[in-house]
DRENLODO-572032 format. One record per residue (C-alpha): residue in one letter; x, y, z. Coordinates in steps of 0.02 Angstrom, whole numbers, plus 50000, padded with zeros to 5 digits. Layout:
# DRENLODO-572032
AXYZ;...
***
This chain:
# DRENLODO-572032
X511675040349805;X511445025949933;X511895032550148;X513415025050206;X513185016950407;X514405016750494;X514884998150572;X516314999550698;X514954990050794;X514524976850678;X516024962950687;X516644957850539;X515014963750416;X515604971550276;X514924990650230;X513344994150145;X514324999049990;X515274982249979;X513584969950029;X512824981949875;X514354979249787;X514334960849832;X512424954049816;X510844956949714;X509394966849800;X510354975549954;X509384989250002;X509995002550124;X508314999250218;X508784981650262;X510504986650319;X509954999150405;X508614988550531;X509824975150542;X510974986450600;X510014995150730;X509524978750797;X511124970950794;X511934986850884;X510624988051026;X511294990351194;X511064973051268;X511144963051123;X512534951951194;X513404947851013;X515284950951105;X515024932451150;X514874924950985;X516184920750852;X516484931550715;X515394918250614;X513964919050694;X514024937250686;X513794936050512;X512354924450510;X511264935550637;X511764953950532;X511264942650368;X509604933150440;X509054949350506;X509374958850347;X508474944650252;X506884948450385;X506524965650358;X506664962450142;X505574947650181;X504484961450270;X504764973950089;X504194958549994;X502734955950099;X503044941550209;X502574944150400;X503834933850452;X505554923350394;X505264903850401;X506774898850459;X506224877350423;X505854884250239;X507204896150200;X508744883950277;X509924878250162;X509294889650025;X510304903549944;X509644920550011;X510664932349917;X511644931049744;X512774938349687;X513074951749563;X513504945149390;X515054954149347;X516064946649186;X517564955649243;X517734943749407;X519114930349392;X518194923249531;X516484923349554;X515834929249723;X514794915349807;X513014919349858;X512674917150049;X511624903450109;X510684900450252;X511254889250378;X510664872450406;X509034872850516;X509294866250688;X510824875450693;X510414893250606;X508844891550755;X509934886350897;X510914900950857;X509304914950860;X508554906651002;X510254907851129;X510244925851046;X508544928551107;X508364920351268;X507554930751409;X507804945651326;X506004952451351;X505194965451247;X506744963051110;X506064971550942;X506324952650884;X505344937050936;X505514918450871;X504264909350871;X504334890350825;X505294890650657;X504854908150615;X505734924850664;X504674939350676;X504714960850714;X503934961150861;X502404969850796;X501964958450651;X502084944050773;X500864954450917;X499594957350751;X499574939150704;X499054933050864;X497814944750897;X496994943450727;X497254925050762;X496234926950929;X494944936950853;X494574925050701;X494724909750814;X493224919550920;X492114919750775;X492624902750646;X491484892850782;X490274906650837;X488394903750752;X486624911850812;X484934904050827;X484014907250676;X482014900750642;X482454887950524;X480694885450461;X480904905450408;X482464903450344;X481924888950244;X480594901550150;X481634915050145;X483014906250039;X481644898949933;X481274916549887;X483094919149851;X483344903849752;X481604900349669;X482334889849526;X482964878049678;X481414875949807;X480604862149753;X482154852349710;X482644847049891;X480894839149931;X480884829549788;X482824824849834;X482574821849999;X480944817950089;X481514813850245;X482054832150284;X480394834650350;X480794823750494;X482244833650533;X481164849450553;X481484855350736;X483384850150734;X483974868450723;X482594875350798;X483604873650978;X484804885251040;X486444879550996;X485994863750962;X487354851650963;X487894834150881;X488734820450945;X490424817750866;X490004800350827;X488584805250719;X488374796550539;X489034809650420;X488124815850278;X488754807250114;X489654819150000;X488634823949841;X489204815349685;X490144829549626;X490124847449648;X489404853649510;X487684847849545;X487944858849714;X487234877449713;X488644884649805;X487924900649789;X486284895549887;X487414882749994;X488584900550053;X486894909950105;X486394894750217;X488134895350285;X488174913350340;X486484914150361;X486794910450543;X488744912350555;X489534927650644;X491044928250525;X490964920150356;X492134921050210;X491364918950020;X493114915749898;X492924914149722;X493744920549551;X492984934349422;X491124930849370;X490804920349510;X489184929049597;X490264933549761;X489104950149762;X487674941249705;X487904930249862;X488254941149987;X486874951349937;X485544935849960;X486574934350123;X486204951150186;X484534950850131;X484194935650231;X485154940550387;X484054956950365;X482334946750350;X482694935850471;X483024949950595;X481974948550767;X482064966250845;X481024981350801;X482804990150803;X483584989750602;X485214983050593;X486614992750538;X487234987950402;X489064994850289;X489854990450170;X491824992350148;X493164989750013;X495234992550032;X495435005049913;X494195020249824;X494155011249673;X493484993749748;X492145001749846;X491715011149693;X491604994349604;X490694986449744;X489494998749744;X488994998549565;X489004978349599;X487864979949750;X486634992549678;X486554982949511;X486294966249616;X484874974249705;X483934978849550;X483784959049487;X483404953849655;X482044965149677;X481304959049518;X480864941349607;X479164939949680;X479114938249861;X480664951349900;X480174963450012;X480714980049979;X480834987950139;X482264972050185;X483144979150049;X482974995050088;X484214993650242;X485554986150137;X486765003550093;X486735008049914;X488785016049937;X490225005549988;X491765015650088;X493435011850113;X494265003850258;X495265020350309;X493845028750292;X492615017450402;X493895018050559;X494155035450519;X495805042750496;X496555055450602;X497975064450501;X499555063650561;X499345048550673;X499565028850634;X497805027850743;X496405026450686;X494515035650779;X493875018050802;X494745003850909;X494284992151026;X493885005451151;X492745012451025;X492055002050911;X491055005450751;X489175008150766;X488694994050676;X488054977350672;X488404967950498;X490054972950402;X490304968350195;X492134969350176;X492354967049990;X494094961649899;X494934955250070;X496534949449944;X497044965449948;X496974968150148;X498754965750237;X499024959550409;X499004975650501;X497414985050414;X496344969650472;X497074967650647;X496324984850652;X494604982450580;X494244968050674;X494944975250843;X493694990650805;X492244977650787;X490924978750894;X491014959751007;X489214954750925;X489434962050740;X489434949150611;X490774950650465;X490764943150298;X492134943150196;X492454941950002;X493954940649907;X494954932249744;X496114918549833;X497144917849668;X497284936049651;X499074942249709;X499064947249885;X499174964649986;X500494974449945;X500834976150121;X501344959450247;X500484948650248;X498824933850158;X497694938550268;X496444929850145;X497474913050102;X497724908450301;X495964911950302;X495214897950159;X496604888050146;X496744877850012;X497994862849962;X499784861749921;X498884859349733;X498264876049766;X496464866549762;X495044870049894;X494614853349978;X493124860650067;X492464850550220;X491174855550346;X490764850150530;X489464835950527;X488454848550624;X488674864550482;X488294850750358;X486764845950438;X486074864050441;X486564867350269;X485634852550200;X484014856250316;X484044871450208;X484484868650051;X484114848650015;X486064848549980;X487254836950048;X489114844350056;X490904835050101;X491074832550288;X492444827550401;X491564817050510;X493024813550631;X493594828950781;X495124834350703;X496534837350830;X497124853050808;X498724851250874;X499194836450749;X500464846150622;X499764848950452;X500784835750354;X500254821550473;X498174827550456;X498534827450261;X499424809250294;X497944802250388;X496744810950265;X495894821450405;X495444838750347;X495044854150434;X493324857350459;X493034877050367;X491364879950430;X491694899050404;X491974898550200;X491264894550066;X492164891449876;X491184899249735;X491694891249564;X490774892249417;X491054908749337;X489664916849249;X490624929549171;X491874917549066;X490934903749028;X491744886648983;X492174889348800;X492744907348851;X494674908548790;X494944921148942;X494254910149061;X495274893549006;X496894903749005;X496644910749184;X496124891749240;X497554885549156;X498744898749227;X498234897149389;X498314881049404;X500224882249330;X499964874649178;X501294881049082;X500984871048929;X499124872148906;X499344890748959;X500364895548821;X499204886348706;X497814894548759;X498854912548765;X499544910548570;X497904900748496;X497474920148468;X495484918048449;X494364933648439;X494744936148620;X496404934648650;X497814941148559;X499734936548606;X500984945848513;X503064945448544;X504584951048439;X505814959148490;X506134977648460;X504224978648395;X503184984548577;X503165002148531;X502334996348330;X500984984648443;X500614999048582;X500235011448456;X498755002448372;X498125000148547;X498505019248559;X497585024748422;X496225012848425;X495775015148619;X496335030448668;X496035044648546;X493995043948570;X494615049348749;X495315065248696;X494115067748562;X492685063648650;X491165077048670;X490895076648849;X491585070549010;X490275059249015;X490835051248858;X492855053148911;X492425044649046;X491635028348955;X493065028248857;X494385027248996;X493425013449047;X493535002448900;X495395000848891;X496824997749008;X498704993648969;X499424985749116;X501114983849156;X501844969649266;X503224981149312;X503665000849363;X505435000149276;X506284997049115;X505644999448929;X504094987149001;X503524996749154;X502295008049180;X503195024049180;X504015020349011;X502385014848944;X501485031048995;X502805042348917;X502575032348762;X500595034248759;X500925053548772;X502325053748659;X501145043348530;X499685054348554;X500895071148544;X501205065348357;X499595062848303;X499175080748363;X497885076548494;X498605084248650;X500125098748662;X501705096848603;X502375103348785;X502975091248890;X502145089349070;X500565102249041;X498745098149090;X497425095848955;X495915087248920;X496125070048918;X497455065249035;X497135051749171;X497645051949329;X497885043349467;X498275048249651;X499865040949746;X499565048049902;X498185048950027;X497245067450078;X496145064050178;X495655081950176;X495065082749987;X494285064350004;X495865056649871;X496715040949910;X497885030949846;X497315021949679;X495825035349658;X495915038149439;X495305054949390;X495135061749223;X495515081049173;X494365090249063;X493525108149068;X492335113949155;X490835125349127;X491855142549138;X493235136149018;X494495130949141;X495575113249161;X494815103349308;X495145083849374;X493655073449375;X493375060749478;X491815050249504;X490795051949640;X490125033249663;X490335033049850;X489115045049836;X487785033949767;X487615034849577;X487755017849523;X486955020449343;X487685034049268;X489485043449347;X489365057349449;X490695069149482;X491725080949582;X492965092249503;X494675097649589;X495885111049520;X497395101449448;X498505113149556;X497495104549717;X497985086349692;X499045077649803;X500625066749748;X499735056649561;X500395051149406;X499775051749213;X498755032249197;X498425026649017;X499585012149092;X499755006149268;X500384992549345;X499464974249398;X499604977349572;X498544993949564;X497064985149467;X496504974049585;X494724981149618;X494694986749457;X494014979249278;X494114985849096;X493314979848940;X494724977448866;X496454976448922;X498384975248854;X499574965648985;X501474969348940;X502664956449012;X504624961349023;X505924956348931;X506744945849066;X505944934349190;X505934945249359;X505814939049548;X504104945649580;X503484942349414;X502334929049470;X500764916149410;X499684926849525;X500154944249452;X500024933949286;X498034929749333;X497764947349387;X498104955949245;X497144940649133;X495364943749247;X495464962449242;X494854960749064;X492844957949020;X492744955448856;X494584957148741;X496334953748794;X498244959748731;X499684949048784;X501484956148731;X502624943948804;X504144932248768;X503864914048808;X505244910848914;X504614924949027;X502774918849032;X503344900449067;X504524906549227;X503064917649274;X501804904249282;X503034892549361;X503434904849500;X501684904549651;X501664919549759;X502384909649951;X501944920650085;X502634917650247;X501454918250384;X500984910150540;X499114916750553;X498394900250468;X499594887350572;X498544901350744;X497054900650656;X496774882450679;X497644880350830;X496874873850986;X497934890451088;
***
């Protein structure tokens, strides 16, 4: 049953009840903050007409579900003129209630801005065309600040060492840029200097005649090589971990001081610093295969990955965090893996708790769906165009170093942008910003050109609904689509049957544990016959009838996956950790979970809890889109609703699509997958519009 506020105070807004009543997606949460901010003493509303009382209550309802949907802000210039709520279809109506649109721009900002003026420290701040909570708008700008410290920040670095040591890296590559381009020779001592700099009216490089004649791989290590914050972007398959290892390897080797660096590696969640361990520590093995690689530089690279709450170090029962500005972490390079899934608020923190002379590279999925949490921390940072293309362009200067060290010429912008120029008119004049700091990887090397999985994520992606659903029904050897109606439970319990019964007949947890790792049903939603919790109920219900687990409803046994929904930071479980029960050595039921933070990167190690010890979890043969990110399964099954749904999106789409390796199950109506693919995730944000400012 949804609270009832009072709103004696709130002239002429209807109740909770009738807005419910009224709209689709009220929630008592949005009420609730616009309420308390409406109602607080100064606010000064007895001056306005009963009209504009209804516009502030509604636009500050709309900001905190733009907050709940993961915005950081409300763009007014975007959002004006557009319906913000609709209403409830109810075939009873003689008249249909209208929805409730915003107001027209100029006006609906005039309005907040009189509302606003000189009132301080208000919990509210507007800001250009966006509206903000005061805190979201205090962590933009000082991530902004931070990030705008370190885009333009490089180091010196012995180019005639760094030269060698990437020709180590890259030995299929070394002797192509002589051959290409003699004359680098004569450039030999132009980044040998301190800082060297380069007149603006330099000749640019030409770009290369097209990109796929480009290492990008070898092209992002000679980027960050020297670079105290780089970002390395790029989908499934496409050597991110092989990069950034080459990376740290060379900022290792090319390391002056008797005194190691200190070096860690981070992740978001358990699971993705599980996976970037196993990444890292297989990565390591190939390079150390390649003559010349010293092992002792790759001996201070960490074989375990940690995750963000646990590098800052939580103190329970506090927002805070042990590390902050006022003490930062002991270290000097930082691998922050999966940045997608980072929101606005986690990575004010991290970089606030950064030592001032760290370095920080960054990788991350820019078409993977963003943090649950506000905030695209990772979009504002490699921006891409409306097209949702990367039109990469370096300094003349970056450009200059890259090719001195890799015989490579990349796309410049030779002309100083103006930072202050609006977006639209730099796209109008063809100027582009200059991202030193990032680097597009491409090519994948896990789905390879004639790869159906890797042509439908391209073509989804790219929101290509018709080529999309050609590649999704073609069903090839890797891709199966299936859709009729009444017939998901028939189609699950193949999958059932097929993946999940050598789980709970398997002969050790060693071999459970493989198992769970082959197969996956993913669900784009929690509710309805399509989401994950009626998915999971059918899985045991399925599994019930074919005898393989008890007939009682809600019991432990061997077999059962779980996953934990709430952080305890006492037992070491966090939110998204999967654990898998099965007995132990004296007979009893215990939860497994894998101890790859710990450092086994071949074969799983464990720890075992007492079921009765876990903190909040759920059973996991399904789970939703959202949760795999940082995950990947040899096979997966994506189930689509019935209906198209608002957050149903291309993104979430492309998620679920690159979390499978090798075989993919689509169950999914067409009219569903064509809104889906026609529907981009939009986050509203300022930190890109700061990030490239001249403030």
């Amino acid at each position: 049953m949804q609270p009832v506020y009072t709103h004696s105070a709130l002239f002429n807004v209807p109740s909770l009840d009738q807005l419910s009543a009224q709209y689709e997606d009220w929630a008592a949460i949005d009420y609730y903050l616009a309420e308390q901010l409406f109602t607080l003493p100064g606010h000064g509303v007895e001056s306005l007409s009963s009209g504009d009382h209804e516009i502030l209550f509604y636009t500050l309802a709309a900001l905190s579900r733009a907050l709940r949907d993961g915005h950081s802000c409300l763009d007014l210039q975007l959002l004006a003129g557009q319906v913000l709520w609709e209403p409830r279809t109810q075939a009873s109506e003689q008249t249909p209630q209208p929805p409730w649109v915003a107001p027209e721009f100029v006006a609906w900002r005039g309005l907040l801005a009189g509302w606003l003026l000189e009132r301080g420290e208000w919990p509210v701040v507007l800001d250009r065309h966006r509206l903000y909570l005061r805190r979201y708008f205090q962590y933009e700008v000082r991530l902004a600040q931070h990030f705008r410290r370190l885009r333009t920040s490089v180091r010196f670095i012995d180019s005639q060492r760094a030269r060698e040591t990437l020709a180590l890296l890259f030995p299929s590559t070394a002797a192509q840029k002589a051959e290409a381009h003699p004359a680098l020779s004569q450039q030999a001592t132009l980044f040998d200097e301190l800082d060297a700099e380069t007149d603006g009216g330099a000749e640019a490089f030409p770009t290369a005649p097209g990109s796929a004649a480009l290492d990008w791989q070898k092209i992002a290590v000679a980027n960050a090589v020297r670079r105290q914050w780089s970002v390395i972007a790029g989908g499934p398959g496409t050597g991110k971990t092989t990069s950034v290892l080459k990376i740290l390897y060379a900022m290792v080797a090319l390391h002056k001081s008797d005194e190691p660096l200190r070096v860690r590696l981070a992740a978001p969640t358990g699971k993705a610093a599980q996976r970037l361990t196993e990444s890292i520590n297989q990565a390591k093995s190939r390079l150390a295969e390649l003559p010349g690689i010293r092992h002792s530089v790759l001996d201070q690279i960490p074989n375990v990955a940690t995750t963000l709450h646990r590098l800052l170090g939580v103190i329970p029962n506090d927002y805070r965090f042990r590390h902050h500005a006022d003490r930062p972490l002991a270290l000097d390079i930082l691998l922050v893996d999966e940045v997608s899934m980072v929101d606005l608020p986690m990575m004010t923190r991290l970089m606030e708790a950064l030592p001032e002379n760290a370095r920080v590279i960054m990788l991350g999925d820019a078409d993977q769906l963003p943090s649950v949490a506000a905030g695209s921390v990772l979009a504002d940072m490699a921006p891409r165009d409306r097209s949702g293309q990367a039109d990469l362009r370096f300094s003349v200067e970056n450009a200059q170093w890259i090719e001195h060290l890799t015989g490579y010429r990349v796309p410049v912008q030779p002309v100083a942008v103006d930072l202050n120029t609006p977006a639209e008119i730099r796209a109008a004049l063809g100027q582009h910003l200059p991202l030193d700091h990032v680097v597009f990887l491409t090519k994948s090397h896990r789905f390879s050109d004639q790869s159906a999985i890797g042509r439908l994520a391209k073509s989804v992606i790219a929101g290509d609904t018709k080529t999309s659903w050609q590649n999704l029904t073609h069903n090839d050897d890797d891709i199966q689509h299936a859709y009729h109606v009444g017939g998901l439970s028939a189609w699950l319990d193949d999958l059932i049957e097929r993946y999940y019964r050598p789980i709970i007949q398997a002969r050790s947890i060693e071999a459970a544990w493989h198992a769970l790792g082959q197969f996956r049903i993913l669900a784009a939603t929690r509710i309805g016959p399509e989401g994950v919790g009626a998915l999971n109920e059918h899985v045991e219900s399925r599994l019930r009838y074919l005898g393989l687990i008890p007939a009682r409803v809600n019991e432990w046994y061997p077999g059962r996956p779980v996953m934990v929904t709430q952080n305890h930071y006492g037992l070491r479980l966090f939110n998204g950790d999967v654990g898998l029960c099965w007995l132990t050595e004296d007979g009893s039921l215990g939860v497994y979970f894998d101890r790859g933070e710990q450092g086994a990167a071949e074969q799983a190690q464990f720890r075992i809890l007492s079921p009765g010890r876990l903190p909040a979890h759920e059973t996991v043969y399904a789970m939703t889109i959202h949760k795999t990110q940082g995950s990947e399964f040899t096979r997966v099954a994506v189930v689509m609703p019935e209906r198209p749904q608002r957050l149903v999106s291309r993104e979430l789409v492309y998620t679920g699509i690159t979390r499978s390796k090798e075989k993919l199950y689509i169950w999914c109506p067409h009219r569903v997958w064509e809104t889906a693919v026609n529907t981009p995730v939009r986050r509203y944000s300022g930190l890109g519009e700061r990030l490239f400012s001249a403030e």
